[in-house]
Chimera marker file (.cmm) of the C-alpha trace (Angstrom):
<marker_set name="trace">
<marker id="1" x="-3.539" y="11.856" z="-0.208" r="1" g="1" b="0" radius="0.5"/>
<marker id="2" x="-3.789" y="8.524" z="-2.380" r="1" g="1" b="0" radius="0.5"/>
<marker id="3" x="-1.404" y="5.741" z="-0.787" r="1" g="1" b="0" radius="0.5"/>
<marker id="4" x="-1.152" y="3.092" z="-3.410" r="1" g="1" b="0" radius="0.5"/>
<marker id="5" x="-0.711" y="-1.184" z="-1.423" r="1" g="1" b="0" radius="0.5"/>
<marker id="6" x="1.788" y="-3.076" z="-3.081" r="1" g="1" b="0" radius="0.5"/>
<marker id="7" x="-0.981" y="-5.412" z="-5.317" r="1" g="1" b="0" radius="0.5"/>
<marker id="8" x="-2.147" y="-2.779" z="-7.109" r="1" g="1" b="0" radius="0.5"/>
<marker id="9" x="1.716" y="-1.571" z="-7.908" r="1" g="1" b="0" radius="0.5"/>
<marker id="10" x="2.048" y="-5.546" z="-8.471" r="1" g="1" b="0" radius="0.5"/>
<marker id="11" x="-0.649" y="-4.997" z="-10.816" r="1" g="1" b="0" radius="0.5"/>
<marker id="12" x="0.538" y="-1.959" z="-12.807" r="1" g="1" b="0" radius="0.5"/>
<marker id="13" x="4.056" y="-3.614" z="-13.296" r="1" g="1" b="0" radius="0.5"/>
<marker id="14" x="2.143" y="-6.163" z="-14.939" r="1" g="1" b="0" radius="0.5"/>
<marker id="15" x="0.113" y="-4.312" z="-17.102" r="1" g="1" b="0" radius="0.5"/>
<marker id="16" x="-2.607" y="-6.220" z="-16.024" r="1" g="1" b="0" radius="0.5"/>
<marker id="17" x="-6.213" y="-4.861" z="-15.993" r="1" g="1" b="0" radius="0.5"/>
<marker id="18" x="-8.175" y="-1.493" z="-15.647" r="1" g="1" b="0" radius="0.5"/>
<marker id="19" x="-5.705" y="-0.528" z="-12.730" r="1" g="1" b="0" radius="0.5"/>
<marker id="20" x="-2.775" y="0.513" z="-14.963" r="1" g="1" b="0" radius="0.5"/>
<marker id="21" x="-4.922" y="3.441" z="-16.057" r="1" g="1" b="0" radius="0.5"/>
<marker id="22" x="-5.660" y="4.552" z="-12.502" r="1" g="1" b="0" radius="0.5"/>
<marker id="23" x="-2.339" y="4.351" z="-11.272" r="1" g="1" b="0" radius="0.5"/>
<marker id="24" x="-0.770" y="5.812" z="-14.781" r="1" g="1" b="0" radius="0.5"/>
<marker id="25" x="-3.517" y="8.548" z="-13.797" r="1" g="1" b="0" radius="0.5"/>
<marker id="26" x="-2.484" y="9.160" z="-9.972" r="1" g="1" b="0" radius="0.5"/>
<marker id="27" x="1.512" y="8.929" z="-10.422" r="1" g="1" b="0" radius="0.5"/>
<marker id="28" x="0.517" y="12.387" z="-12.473" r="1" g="1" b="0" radius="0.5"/>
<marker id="29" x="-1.221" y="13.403" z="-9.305" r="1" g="1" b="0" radius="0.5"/>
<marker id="30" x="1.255" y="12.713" z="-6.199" r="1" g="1" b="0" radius="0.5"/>
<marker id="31" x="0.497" y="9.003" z="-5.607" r="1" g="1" b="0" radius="0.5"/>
<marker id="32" x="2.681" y="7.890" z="-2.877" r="1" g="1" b="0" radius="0.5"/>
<marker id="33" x="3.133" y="4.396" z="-1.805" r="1" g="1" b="0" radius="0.5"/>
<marker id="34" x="4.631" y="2.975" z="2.056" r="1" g="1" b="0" radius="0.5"/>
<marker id="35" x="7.808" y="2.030" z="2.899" r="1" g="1" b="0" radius="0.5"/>
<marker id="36" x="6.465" y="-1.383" z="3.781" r="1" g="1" b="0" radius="0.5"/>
<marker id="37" x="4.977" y="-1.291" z="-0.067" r="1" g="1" b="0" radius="0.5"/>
<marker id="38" x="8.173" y="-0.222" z="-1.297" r="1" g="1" b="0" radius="0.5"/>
<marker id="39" x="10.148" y="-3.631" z="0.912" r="1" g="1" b="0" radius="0.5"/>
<marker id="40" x="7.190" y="-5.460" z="-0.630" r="1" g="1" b="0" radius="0.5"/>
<marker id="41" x="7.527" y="-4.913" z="-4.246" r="1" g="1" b="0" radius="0.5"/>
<marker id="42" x="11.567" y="-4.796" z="-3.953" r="1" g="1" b="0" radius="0.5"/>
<marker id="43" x="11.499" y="-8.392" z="-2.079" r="1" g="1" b="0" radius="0.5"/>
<marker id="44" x="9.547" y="-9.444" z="-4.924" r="1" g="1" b="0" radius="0.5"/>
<marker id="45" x="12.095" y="-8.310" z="-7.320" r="1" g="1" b="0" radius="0.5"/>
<marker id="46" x="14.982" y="-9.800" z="-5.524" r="1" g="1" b="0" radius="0.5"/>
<marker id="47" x="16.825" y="-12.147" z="-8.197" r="1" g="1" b="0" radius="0.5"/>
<marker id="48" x="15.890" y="-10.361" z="-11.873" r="1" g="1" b="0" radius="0.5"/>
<marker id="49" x="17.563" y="-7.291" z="-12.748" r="1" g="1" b="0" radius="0.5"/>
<marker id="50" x="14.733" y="-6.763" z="-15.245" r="1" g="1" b="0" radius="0.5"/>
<marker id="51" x="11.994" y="-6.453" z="-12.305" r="1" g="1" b="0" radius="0.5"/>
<marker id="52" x="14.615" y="-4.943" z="-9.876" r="1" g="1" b="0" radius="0.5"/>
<marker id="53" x="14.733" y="-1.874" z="-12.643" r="1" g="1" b="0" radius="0.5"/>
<marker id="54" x="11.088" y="-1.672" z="-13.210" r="1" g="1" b="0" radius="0.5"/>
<marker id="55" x="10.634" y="-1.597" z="-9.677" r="1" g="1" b="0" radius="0.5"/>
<marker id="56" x="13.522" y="1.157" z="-9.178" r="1" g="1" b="0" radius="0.5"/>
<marker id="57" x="11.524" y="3.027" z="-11.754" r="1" g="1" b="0" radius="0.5"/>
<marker id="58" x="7.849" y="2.837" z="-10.249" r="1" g="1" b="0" radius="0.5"/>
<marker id="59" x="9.437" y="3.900" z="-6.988" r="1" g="1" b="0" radius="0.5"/>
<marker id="60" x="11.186" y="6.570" z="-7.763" r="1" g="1" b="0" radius="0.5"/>
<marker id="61" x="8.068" y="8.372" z="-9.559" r="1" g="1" b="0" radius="0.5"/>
<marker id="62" x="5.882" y="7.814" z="-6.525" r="1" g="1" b="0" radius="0.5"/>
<marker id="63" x="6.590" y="9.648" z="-2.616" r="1" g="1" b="0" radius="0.5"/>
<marker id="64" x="7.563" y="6.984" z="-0.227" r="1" g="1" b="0" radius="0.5"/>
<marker id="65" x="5.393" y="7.366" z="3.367" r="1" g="1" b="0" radius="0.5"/>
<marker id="66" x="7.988" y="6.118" z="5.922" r="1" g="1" b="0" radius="0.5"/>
<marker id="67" x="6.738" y="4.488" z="9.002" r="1" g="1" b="0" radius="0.5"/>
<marker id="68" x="8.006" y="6.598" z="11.927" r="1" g="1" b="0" radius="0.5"/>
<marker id="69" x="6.920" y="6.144" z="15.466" r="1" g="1" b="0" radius="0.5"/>
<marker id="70" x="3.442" y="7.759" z="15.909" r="1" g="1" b="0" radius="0.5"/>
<marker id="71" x="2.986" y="5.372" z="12.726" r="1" g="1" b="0" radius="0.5"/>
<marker id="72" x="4.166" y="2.470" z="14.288" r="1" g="1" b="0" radius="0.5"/>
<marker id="73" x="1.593" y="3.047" z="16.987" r="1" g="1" b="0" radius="0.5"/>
<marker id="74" x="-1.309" y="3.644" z="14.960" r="1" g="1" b="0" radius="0.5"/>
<marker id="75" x="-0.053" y="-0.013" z="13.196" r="1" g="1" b="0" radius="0.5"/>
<marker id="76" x="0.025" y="-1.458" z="16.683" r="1" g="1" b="0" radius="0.5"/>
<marker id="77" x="-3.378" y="-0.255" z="17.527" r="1" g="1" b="0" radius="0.5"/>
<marker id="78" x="-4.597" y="-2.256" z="14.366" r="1" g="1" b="0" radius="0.5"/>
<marker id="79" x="-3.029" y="-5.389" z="14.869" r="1" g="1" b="0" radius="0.5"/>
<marker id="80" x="-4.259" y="-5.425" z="18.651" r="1" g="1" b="0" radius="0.5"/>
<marker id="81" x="-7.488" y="-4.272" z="18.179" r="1" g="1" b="0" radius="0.5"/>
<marker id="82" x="-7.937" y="-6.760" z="14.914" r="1" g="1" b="0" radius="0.5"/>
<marker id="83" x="-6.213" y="-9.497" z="16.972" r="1" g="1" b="0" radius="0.5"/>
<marker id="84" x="-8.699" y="-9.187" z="19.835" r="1" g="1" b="0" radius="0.5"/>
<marker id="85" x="-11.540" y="-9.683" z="17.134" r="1" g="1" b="0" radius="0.5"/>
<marker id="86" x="-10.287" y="-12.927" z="16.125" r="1" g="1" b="0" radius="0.5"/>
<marker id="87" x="-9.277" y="-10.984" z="12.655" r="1" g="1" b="0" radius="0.5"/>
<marker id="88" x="-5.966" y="-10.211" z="12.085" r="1" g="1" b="0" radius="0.5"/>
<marker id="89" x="-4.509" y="-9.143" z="8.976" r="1" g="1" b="0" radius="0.5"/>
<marker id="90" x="-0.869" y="-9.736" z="9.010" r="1" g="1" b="0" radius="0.5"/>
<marker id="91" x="2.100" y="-7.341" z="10.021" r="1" g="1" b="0" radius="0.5"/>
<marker id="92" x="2.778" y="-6.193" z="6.910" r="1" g="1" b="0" radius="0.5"/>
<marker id="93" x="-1.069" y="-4.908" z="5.983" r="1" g="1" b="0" radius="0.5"/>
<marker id="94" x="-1.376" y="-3.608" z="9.663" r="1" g="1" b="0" radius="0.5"/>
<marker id="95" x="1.707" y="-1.287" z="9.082" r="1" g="1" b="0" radius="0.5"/>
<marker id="96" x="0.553" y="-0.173" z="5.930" r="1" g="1" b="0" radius="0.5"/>
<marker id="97" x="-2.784" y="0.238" z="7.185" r="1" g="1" b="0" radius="0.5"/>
<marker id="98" x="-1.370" y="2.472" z="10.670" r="1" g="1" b="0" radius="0.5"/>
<marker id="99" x="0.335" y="4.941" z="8.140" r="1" g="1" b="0" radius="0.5"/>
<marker id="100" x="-2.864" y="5.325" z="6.162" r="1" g="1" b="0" radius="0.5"/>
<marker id="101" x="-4.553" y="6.245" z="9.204" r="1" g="1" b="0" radius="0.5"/>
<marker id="102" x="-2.570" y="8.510" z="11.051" r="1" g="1" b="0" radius="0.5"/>
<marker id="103" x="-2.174" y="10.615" z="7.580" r="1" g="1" b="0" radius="0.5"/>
<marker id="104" x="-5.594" y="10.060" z="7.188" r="1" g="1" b="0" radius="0.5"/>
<marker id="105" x="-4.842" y="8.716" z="3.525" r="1" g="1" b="0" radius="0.5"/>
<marker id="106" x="-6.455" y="7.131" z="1.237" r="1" g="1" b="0" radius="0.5"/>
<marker id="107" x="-5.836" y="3.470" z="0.323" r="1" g="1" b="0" radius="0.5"/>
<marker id="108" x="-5.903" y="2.307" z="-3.044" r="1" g="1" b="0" radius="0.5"/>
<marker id="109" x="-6.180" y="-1.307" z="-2.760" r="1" g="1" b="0" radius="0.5"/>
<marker id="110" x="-8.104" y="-4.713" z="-4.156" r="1" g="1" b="0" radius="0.5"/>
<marker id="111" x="-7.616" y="-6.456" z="-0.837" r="1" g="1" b="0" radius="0.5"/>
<marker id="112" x="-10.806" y="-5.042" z="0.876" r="1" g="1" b="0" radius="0.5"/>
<marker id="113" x="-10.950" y="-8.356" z="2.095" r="1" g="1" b="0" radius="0.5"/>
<marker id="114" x="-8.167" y="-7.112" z="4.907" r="1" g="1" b="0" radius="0.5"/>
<marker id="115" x="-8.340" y="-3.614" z="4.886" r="1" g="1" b="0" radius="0.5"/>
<marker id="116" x="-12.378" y="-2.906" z="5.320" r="1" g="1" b="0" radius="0.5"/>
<marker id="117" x="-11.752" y="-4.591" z="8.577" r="1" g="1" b="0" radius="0.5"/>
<marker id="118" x="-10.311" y="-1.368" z="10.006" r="1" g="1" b="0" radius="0.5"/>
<marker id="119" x="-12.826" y="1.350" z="10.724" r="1" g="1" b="0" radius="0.5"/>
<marker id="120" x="-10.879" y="4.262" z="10.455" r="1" g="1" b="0" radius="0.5"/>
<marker id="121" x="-9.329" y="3.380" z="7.131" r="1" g="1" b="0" radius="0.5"/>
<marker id="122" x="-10.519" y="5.008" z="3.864" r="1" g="1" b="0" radius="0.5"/>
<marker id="123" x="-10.472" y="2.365" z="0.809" r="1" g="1" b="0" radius="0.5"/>
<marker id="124" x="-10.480" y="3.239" z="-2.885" r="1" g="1" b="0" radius="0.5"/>
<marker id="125" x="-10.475" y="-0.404" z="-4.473" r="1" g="1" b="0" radius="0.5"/>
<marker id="126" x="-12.840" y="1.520" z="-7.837" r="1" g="1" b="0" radius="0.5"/>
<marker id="127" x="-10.406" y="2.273" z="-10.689" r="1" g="1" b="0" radius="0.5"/>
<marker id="128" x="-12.642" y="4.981" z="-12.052" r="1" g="1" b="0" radius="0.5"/>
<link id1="1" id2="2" r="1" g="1" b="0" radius="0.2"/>
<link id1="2" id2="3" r="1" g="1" b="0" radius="0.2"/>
<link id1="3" id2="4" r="1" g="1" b="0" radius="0.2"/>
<link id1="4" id2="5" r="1" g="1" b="0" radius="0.2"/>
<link id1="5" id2="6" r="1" g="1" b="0" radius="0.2"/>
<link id1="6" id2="7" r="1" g="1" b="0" radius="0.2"/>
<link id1="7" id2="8" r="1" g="1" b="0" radius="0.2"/>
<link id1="8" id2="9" r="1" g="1" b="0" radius="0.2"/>
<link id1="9" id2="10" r="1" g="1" b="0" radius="0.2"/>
<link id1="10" id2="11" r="1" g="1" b="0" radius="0.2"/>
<link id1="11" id2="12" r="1" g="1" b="0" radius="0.2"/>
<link id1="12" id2="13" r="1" g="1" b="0" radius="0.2"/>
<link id1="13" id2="14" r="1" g="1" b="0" radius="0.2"/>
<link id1="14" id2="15" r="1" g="1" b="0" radius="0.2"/>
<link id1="15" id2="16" r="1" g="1" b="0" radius="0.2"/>
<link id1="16" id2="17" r="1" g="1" b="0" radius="0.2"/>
<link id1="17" id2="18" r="1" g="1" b="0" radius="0.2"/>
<link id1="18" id2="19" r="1" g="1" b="0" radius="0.2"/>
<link id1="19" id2="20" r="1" g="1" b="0" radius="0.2"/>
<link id1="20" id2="21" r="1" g="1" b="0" radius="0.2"/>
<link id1="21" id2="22" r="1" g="1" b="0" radius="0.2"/>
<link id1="22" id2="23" r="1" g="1" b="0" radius="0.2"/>
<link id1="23" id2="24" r="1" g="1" b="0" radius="0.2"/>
<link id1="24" id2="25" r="1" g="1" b="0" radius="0.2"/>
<link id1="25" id2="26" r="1" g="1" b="0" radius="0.2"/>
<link id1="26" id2="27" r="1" g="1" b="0" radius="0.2"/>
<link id1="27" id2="28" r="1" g="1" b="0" radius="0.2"/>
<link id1="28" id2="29" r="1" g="1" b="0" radius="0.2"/>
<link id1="29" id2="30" r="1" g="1" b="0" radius="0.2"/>
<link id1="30" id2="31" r="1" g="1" b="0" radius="0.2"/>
<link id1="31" id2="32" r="1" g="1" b="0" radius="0.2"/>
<link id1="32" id2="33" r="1" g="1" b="0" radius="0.2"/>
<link id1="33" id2="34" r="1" g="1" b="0" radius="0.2"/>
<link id1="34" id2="35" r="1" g="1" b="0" radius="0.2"/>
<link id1="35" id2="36" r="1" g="1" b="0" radius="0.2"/>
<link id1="36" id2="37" r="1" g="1" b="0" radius="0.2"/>
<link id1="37" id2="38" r="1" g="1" b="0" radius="0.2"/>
<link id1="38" id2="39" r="1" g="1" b="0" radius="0.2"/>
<link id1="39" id2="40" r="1" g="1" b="0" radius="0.2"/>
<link id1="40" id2="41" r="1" g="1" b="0" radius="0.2"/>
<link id1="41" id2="42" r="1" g="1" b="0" radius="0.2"/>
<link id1="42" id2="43" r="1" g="1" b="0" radius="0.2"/>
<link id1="43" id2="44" r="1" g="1" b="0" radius="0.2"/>
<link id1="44" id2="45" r="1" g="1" b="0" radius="0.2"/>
<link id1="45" id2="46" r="1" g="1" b="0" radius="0.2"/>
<link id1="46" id2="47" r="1" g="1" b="0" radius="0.2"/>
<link id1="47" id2="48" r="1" g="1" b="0" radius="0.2"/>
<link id1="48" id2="49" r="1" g="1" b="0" radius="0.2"/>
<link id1="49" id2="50" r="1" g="1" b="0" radius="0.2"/>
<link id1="50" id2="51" r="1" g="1" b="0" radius="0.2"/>
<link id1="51" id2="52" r="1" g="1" b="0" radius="0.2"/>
<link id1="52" id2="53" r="1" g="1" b="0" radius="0.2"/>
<link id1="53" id2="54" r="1" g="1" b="0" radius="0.2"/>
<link id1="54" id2="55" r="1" g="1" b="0" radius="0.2"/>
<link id1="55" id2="56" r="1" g="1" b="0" radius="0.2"/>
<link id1="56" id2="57" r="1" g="1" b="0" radius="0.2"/>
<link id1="57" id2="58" r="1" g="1" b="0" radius="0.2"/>
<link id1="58" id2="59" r="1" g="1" b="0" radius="0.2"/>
<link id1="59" id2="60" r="1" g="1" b="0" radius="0.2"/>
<link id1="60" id2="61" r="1" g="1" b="0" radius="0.2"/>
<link id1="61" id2="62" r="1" g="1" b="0" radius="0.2"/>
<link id1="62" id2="63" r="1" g="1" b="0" radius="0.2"/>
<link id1="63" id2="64" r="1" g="1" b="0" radius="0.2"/>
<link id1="64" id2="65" r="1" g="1" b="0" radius="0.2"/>
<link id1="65" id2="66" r="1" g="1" b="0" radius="0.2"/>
<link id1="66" id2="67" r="1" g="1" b="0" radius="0.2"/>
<link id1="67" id2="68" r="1" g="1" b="0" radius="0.2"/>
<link id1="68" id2="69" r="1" g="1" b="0" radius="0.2"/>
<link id1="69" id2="70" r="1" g="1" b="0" radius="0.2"/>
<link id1="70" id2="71" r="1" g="1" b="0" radius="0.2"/>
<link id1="71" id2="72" r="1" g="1" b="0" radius="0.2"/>
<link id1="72" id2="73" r="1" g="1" b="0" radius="0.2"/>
<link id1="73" id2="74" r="1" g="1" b="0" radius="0.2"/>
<link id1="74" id2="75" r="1" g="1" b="0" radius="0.2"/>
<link id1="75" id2="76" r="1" g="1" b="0" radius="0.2"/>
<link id1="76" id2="77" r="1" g="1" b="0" radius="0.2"/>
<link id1="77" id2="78" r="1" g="1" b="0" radius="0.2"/>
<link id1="78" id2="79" r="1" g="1" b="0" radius="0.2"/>
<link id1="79" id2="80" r="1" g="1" b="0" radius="0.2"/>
<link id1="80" id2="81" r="1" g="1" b="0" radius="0.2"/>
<link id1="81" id2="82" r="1" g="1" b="0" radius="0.2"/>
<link id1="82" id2="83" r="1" g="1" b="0" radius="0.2"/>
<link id1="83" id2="84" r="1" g="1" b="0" radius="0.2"/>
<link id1="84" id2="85" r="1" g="1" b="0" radius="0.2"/>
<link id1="85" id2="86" r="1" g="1" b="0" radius="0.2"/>
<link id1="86" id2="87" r="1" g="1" b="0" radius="0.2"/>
<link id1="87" id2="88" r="1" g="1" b="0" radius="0.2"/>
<link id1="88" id2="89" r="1" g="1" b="0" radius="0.2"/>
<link id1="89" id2="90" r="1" g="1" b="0" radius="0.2"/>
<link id1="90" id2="91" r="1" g="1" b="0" radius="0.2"/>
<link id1="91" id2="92" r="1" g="1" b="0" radius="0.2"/>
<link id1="92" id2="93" r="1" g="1" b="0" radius="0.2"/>
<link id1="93" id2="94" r="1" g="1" b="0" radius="0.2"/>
<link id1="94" id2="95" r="1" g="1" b="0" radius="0.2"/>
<link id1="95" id2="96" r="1" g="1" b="0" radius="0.2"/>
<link id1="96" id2="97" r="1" g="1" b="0" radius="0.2"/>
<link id1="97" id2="98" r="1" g="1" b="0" radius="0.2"/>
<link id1="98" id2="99" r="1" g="1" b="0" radius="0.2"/>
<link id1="99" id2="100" r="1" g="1" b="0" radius="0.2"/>
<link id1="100" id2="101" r="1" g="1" b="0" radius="0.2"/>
<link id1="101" id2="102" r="1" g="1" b="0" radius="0.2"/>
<link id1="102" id2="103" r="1" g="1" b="0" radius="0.2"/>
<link id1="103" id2="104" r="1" g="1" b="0" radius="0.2"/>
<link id1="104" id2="105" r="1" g="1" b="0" radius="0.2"/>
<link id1="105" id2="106" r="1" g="1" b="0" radius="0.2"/>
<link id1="106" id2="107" r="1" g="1" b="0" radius="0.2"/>
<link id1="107" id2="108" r="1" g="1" b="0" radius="0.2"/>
<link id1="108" id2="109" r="1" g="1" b="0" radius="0.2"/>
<link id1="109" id2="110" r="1" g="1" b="0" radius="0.2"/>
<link id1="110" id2="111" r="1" g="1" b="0" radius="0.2"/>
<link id1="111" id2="112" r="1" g="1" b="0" radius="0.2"/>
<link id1="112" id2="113" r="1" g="1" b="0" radius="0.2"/>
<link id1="113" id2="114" r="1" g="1" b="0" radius="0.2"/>
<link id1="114" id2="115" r="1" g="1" b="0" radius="0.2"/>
<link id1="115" id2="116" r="1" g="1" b="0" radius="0.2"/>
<link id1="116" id2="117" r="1" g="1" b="0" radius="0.2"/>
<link id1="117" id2="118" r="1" g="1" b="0" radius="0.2"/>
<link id1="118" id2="119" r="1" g="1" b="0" radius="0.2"/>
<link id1="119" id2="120" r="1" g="1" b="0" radius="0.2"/>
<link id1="120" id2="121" r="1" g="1" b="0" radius="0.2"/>
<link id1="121" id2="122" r="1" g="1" b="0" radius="0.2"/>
<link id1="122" id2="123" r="1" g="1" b="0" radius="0.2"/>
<link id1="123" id2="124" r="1" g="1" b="0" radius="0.2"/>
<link id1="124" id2="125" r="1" g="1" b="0" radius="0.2"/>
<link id1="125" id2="126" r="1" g="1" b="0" radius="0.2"/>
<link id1="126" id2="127" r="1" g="1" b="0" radius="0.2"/>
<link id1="127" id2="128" r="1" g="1" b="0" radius="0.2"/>
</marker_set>
């Protein structure tokens, strides 16, 4: 399972870069995204009906991972265990990142700078 984070959905709204191929690619393919992803990008769009529709769109052609409790867990694991290293990564990227784990997805991401902190979690950052 491929679990798209919210900048690289960011990015294929955009049409920015090699990414919009990938993803283009992987919504043919069951990409699914998090419910903290899906907050994220609608958050975003809060204020223009424009990106509130393109965002409506994207959404409803991907699966949305809820968070559920065994989820929630995994999430708090992160953040603790991250937090005792003096390297947190935020709520939001720890939630996203708990899901990933316990489904033992794959994250397709460009912040590696957060998310190869977490040794359990499989990154795809390569739009190949």
């Amino acid at each position: 399972m491929i679990v798209a984070d919210t900048d690289v959905l960011i990015d294929y709204l955009r049409g920015e870069g090699e990414q919009v191929e990938r993803i283009a690619f992987e919504l043919q393919h069951g990409l699914r995204t998090t419910v903290v992803s899906a907050f994220e990008l609608w958050a975003g769009a809060i204020g223009s009906a424009k990106r509130e529709r393109a965002v409506d769109t994207l959404l409803a052609a991907l699966t949305i991972v809820p968070l559920d409790g065994e989820d929630a867990r995994a999430a708090a694991g992160v953040r603790r265990d991250l937090e005792r290293a003096g390297r947190s990564i935020g709520m939001a990227d720890s939630l996203i990142a708990g899901i990933c784990v316990r489904h033992g997805a794959v994250l397709l991401t460009r912040n590696k700078d957060h998310f190869e902190r977490i040794p359990n979690l499989r990154l795809s950052g390569r739009y190949e």
